[in-house]
KOLNUDREN-207223 format. One record per residue (C-alpha): x, z, y; residue in one letter. Coordinates in steps of 0.25 Angstrom, whole numbers, plus 5000, padded with zeros to 4 digits. Layout:
BEGIN
XZYA ...
***
This chain:
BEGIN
494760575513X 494860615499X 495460545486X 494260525473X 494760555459X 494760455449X 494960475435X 494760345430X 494760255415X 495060115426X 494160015424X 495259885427X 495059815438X 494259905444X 494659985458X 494660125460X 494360185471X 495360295476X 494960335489X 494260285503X 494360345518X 494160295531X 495660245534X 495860215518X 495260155505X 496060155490X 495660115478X 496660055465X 496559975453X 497459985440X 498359845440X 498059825423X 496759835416X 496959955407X 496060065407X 496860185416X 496460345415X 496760375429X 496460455442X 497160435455X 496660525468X 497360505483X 496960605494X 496760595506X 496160455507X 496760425521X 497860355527X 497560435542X 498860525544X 499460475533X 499260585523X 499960615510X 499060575500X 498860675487X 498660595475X 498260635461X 498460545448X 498060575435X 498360455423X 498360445408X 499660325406X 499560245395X 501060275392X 502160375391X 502660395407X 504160415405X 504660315416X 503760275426X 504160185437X 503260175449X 502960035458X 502360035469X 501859915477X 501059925491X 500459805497X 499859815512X 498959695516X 499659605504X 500859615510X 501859705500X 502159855507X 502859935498X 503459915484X 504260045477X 504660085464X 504960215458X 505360275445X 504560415442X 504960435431X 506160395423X 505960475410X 507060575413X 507060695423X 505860635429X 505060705441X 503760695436X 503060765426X 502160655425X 503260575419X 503160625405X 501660605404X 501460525391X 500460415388X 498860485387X 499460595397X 498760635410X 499560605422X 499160685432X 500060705445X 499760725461X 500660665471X 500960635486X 500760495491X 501460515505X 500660435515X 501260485526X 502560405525X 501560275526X 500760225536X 499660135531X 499060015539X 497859975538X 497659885527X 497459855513X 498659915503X 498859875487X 499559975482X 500259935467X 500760065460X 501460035446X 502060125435X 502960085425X 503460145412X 504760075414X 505860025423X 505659885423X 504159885426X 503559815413X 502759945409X 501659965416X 500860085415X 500060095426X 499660005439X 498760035450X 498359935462X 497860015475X 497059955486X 497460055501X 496559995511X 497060075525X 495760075534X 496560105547X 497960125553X 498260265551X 499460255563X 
***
């Protein structure tokens, strides 16, 4: 029913573990094979009443972040779910501090992932999450691959 903290130099290829309960199981992997500084936190670790999960992140980028476009793929049992885009930040007038954080800075923000609005099946999700330093997707800085395995309906 709790989330581990990880602050971790990745080892490519390797899967970290995030969290484990008895209706839910997550882990990720980064999708390129360069070293990461990087520490992501989820609580609680459940699916059951479909909570609004608290999550931490804290990352060093390997480049300035003055637009950053968000893509965001969910797969549930190989069959794609969901796929959404979102510019967070533009380089003008933007919402978040975070989007002035330049290369070798600290990143470190909490947020809401509001699970309440989904129910989740049981079953195995891959969840592609995507950042962009520009419009057209070409720049890449960071790419994580999670695996959600539901252990029971939580209806």
């Amino acid at each position: 029913m709790f989330g581990l903290f990880f602050f971790i130099l990745f080892t490519p290829g390797v899967s970290e573990f995030l969290c484990t309960s008895p209706d839910l199981e997550m882990s990720y992997t980064f999708c390129d094979s360069t070293a990461h500084a990087f520490m992501f936190n989820l609580t609680p670790c459940s699916t059951v009443n479909r909570p609004v999960w608290k999550a931490a992140l804290s990352w060093i980028p390997r480049s300035d972040i003055t637009f950053l476009k968000v893509v965001f793929n969910v797969w549930y049992e190989g069959a794609r779910a969901l796929h959404w885009k979102e510019v967070v930040c533009s380089g003008a007038d933007d919402e978040y501090v975070e989007c002035s954080t330049l290369k070798g800075e600290t990143i470190a923000t909490e947020f809401d992932i509001k699970g309440a609005r989904i129910t989740f099946p049981k079953g195995d999700y891959n969840i592609i999450l995507q950042g962009f330093s520009d419009d057209s997707e070409n720049n890449m800085v960071i790419c994580l691959n999670f695996t959600m395995i539901v252990k029971q309906d939580s209806f």
